[in-house]
C-alpha positions as CSV (number, residue, x, y, z in Angstrom):
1,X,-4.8,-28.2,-0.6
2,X,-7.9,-27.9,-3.1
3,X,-9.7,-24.6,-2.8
4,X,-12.8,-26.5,-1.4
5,X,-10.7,-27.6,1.4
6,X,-9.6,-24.0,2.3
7,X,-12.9,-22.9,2.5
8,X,-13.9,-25.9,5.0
9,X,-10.8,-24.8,7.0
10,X,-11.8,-21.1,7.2
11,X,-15.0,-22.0,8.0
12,X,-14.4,-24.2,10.7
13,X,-11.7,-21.8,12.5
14,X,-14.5,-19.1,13.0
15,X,-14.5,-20.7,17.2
16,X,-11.2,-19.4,17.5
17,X,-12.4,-16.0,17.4
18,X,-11.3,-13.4,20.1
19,X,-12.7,-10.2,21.6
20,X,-13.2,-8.3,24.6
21,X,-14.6,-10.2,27.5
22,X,-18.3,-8.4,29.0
23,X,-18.7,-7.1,24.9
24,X,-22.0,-7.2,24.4
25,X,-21.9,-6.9,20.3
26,X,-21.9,-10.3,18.9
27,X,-17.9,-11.0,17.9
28,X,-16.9,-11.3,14.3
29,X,-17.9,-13.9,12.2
30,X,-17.0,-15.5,8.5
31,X,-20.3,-15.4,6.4
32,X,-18.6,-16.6,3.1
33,X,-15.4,-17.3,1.5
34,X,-15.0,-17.8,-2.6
35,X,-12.4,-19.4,-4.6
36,X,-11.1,-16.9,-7.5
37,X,-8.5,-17.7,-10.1
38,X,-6.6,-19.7,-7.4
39,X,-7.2,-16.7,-4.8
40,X,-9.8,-16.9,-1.7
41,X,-12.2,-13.6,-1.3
42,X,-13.1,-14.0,2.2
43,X,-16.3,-12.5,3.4
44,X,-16.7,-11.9,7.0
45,X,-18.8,-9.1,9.9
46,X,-16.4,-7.1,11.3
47,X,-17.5,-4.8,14.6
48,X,-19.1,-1.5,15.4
49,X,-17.1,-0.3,17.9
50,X,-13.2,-2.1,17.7
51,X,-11.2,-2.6,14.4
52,X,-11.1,-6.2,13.1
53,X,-7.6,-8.1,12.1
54,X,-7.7,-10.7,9.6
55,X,-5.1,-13.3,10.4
56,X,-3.6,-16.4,7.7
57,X,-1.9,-19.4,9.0
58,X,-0.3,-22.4,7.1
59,X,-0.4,-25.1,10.0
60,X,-2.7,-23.7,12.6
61,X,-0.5,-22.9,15.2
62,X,1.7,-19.5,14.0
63,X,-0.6,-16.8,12.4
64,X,0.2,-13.9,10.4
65,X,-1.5,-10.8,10.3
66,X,-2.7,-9.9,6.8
67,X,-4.7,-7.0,6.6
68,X,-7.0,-4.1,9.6
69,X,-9.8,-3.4,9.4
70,X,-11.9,0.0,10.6
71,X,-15.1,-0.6,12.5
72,X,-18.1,-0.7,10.6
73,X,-21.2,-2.4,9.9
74,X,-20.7,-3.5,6.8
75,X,-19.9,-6.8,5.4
76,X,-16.3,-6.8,5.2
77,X,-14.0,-8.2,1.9
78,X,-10.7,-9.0,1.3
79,X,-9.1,-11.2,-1.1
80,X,-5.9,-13.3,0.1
81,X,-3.8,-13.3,-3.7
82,X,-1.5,-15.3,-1.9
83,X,-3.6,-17.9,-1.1
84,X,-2.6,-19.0,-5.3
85,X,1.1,-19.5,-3.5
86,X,0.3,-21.6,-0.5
87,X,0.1,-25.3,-0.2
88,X,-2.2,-24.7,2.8
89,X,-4.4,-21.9,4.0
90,X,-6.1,-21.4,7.4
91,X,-7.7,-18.0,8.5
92,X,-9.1,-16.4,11.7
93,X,-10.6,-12.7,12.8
94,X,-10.1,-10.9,16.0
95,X,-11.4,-8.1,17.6
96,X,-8.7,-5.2,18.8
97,X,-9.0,-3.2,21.6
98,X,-6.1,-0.7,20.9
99,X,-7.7,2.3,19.4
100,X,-4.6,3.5,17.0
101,X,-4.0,0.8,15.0
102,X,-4.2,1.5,11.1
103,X,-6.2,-0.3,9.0
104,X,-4.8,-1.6,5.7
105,X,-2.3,-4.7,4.2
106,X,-0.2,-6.0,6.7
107,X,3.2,-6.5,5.4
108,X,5.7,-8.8,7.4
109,X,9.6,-7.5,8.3
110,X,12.3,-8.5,10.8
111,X,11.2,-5.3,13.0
112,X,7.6,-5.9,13.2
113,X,4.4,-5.3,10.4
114,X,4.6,-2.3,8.0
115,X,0.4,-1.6,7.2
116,X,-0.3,0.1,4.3
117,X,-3.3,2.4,4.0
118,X,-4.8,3.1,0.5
119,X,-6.2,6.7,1.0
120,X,-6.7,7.9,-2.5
121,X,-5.3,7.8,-6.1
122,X,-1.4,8.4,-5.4
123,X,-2.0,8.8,-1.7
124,X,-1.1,6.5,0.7
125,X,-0.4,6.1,4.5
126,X,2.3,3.7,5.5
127,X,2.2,3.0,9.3
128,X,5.5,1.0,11.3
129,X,5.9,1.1,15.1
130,X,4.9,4.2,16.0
131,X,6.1,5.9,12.9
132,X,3.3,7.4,10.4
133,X,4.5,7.8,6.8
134,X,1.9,10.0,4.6
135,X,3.1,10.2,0.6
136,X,1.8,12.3,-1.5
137,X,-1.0,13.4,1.5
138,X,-3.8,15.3,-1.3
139,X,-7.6,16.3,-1.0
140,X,-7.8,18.0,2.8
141,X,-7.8,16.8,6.3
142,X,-11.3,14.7,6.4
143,X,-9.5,12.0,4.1
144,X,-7.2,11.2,6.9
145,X,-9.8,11.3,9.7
146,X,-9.5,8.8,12.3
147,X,-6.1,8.6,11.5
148,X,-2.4,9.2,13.4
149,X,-1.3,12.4,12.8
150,X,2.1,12.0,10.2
151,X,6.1,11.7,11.6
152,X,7.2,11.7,8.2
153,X,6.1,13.0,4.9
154,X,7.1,11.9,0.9
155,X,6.3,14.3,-2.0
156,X,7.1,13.4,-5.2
157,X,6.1,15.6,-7.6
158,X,4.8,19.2,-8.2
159,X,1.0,18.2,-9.6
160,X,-2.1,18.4,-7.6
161,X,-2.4,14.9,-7.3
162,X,1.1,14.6,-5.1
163,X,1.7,18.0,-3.8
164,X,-1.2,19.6,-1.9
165,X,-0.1,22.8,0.4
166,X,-3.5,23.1,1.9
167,X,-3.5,19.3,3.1
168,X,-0.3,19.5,4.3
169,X,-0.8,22.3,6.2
170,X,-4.2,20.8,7.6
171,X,-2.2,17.4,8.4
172,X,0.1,19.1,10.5
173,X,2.8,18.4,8.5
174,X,5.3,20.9,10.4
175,X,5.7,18.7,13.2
176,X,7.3,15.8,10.8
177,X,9.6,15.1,8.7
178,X,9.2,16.1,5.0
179,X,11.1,14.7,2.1
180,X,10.8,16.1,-1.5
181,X,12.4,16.7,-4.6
182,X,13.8,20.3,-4.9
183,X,11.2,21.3,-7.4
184,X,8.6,20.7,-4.6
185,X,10.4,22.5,-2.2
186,X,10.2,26.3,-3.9
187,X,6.3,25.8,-3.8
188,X,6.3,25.5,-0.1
189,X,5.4,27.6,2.7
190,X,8.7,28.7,4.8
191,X,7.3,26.6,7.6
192,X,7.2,23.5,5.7
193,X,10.9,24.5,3.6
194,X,12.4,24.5,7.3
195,X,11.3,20.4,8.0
196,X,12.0,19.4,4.2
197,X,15.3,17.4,3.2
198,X,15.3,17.7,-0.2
199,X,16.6,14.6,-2.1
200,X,17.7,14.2,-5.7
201,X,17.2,11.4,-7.8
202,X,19.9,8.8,-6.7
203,X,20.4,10.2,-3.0
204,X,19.9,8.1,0.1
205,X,19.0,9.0,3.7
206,X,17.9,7.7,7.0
207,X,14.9,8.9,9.3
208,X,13.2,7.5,12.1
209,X,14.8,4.2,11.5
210,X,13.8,4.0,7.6
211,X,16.1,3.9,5.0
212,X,15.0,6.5,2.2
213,X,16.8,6.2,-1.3
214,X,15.4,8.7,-4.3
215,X,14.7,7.1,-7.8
216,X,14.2,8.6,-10.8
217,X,10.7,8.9,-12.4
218,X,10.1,10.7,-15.4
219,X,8.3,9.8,-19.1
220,X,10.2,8.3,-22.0
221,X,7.8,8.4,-24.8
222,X,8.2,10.9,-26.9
223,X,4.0,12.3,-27.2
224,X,4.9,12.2,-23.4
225,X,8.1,13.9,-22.3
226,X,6.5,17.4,-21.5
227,X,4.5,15.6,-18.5
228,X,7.7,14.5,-15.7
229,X,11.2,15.1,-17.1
230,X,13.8,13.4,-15.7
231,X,15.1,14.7,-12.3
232,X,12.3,16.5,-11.2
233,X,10.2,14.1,-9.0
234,X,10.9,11.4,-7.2
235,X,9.9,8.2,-6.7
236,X,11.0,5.7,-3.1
237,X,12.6,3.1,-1.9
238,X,11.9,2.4,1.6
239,X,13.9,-0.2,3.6
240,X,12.1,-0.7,7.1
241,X,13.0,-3.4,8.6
242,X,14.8,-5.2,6.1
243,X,11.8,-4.9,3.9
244,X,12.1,-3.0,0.8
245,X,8.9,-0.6,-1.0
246,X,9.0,1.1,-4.1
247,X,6.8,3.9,-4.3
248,X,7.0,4.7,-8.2
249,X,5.5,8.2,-8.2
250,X,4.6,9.6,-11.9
251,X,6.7,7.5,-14.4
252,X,6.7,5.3,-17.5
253,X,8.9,1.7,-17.4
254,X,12.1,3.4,-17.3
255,X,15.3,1.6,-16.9
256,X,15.9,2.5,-13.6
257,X,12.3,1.1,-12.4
258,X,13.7,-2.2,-14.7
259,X,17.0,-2.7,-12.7
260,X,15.8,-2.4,-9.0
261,X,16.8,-5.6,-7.0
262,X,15.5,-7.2,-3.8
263,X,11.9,-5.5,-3.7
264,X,9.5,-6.9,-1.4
265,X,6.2,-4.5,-2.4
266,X,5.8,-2.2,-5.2
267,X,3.1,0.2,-5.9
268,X,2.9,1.2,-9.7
269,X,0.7,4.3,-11.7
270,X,-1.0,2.9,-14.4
271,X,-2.7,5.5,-16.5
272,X,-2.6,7.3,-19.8
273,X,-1.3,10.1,-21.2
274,X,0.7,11.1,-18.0
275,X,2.8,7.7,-16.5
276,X,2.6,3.7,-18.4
277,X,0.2,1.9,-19.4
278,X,-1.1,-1.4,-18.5
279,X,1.6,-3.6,-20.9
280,X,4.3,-1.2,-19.5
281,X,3.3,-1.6,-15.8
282,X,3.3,-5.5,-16.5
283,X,6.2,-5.8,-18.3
284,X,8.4,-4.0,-16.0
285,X,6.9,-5.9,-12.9
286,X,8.1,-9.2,-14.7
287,X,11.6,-7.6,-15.2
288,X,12.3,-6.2,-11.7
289,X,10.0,-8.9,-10.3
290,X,8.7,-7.6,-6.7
291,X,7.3,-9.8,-4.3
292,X,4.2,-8.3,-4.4
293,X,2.7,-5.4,-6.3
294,X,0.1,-2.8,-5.8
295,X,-1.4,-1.2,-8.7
296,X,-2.5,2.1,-7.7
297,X,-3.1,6.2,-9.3
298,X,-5.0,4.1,-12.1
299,X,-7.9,5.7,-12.2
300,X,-9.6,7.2,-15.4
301,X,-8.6,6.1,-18.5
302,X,-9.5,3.3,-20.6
303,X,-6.0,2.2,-19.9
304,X,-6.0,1.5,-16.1
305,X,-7.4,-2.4,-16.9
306,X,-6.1,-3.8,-13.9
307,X,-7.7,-7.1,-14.9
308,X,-5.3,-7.4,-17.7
309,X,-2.3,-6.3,-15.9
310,X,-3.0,-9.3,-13.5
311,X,-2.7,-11.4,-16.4
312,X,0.2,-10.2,-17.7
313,X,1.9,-10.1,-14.8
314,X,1.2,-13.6,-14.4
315,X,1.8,-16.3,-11.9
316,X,4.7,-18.3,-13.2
317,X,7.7,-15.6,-11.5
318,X,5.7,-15.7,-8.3
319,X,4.5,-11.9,-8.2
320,X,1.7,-11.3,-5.9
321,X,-0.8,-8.9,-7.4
322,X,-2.6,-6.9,-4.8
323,X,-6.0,-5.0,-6.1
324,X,-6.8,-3.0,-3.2
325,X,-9.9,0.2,-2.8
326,X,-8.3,3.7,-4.1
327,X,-11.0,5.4,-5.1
């Protein structure tokens, strides 16, 4: 289907829209979609009072969530990457009524949607059932307002950017589950030692139904070796639902990052001196080849092109690149 075609279609499924009967705020409503380098940037008004949920369908009949919404008044954006990897593309918004659901990229398993919340930088709130992942929870309490309180919390590394006592104090992080590297765990309160599992690079566990395995991140070049040294932080592999996340904490394109199998979403750093740079990021995404990648802790350096690393990456292996608001 040409790209004109999908903008007729997502145009003409705006009457399929859905929302509270007795509302009295006019429902949502497309007001523009783009083509873009074979992608569709979909403009649309979302709602004042409910979260919106932007659905995709290939045939009209079974839809797909792919991203929440928060209320607001703004014109909302999103761009659909994988439109460049459909033969057809049909899209509809509805209005929710449930008043805990977290906004971000909806990402399919065989046990329901995993949403992803972009929060900051290297933090990031990963939502499942009624599970509530924070990693690397930085910058105080008000960056998570409006959202679930955590059941489980990922630390990878010792700098401000990933470990922030204060925050995780503020978040409540007591009550849940924390996992860390050891190094993390001596700069602790005792409260928080007594819910931390420490895992070391290579070891595997299991809470609340997710599968947790420990990578290695560290720096290989040598004007950066004194930044993460191997076996002190962590990066994740999550496996919920079948559905496999690397989370690459602070780390160059080592050759454990090169030889993971079977992942469904990545998110990689991207910035100089401390982690890779854009050819490094790109290069090992083409190796290990995830299904989709988020580029994310990119921000400021002259390195963090993420422009380019689309390119690089490419389209030819099939790797969804995903550009979504950090900062």
């Amino acid at each position: 289907m040409s790209n004109l075609l999908r903008i007729l279609a997502i145009l003409a499924i705006s009457p399929l829209l859905s929302f509270p009967s007795g509302a009295e705020e006019p429902p949502p409503s497309f007001v523009g979609a783009q083509p873009a380098a074979r992608e569709i940037l979909l403009k649309f008004k979302g709602s004042v009072s409910f979260n919106t949920r932007l659905e995709a369908s290939s045939n009209l009949f079974e839809w797909s969530p792919l991203a929440t919404f928060p209320k607001s008044a703004a014109t909302l954006e999103h761009t659909d990457s994988s439109a460049a990897y459909m033969s057809s593309r049909y899209y509809r918004i509805i209005r929710l009524t449930s008043t805990n659901a977290i906004a971000g990229d909806h990402l399919s398993t065989a046990d329901g949607d995993v949403v992803v919340r972009p929060i900051n930088h290297a933090t990031m709130v990963i939502g499942w059932k009624d599970k509530v992942i924070y990693v690397d929870p930085t910058g105080g309490a008000a960056r998570f307002t409006g959202l679930p309180k955590p059941t489980m919390v990922l630390v990878t590394d010792i700098h401000g950017d990933h470990l922030d006592s204060p925050t995780l104090n503020a978040i409540g992080a007591a009550d849940a589950d924390i996992i860390a590297p050891q190094a993390v765990l001596s700069m602790l309160s005792t409260a928080l030692r007594g819910k931390t599992q420490v895992l070391a690079n290579g070891a595997k566990t299991e809470k609340q139904g997710v599968g947790i395995e420990a990578v290695p991140m560290y720096n290989i070049t040598p004007a950066r070796l004194s930044y993460h040294s191997k076996g002190r932080g962590n990066g994740y592999v999550l496996t919920i639902g079948g559905t496999r996340l690397y989370v690459s904490g602070d780390t160059e394109d080592i050759p454990e990052m090169r030889a993971l199998q079977n992942v469904d979403a990545a998110f990689l750093c991207m910035n100089l001196p401390f982690t890779m740079n854009v050819d490094q990021a790109a290069s090992a995404s083409r190796e290990f080849r995830p299904k989709i990648v988020f580029p994310y802790h990119w921000s400021g350096t002259s390195n963090s092109d993420l422009a380019k690393f689309k390119t690089l990456v490419g389209t030819d292996l099939g790797i969804e690149v995903r550009m979504r608001k950090w900062y």
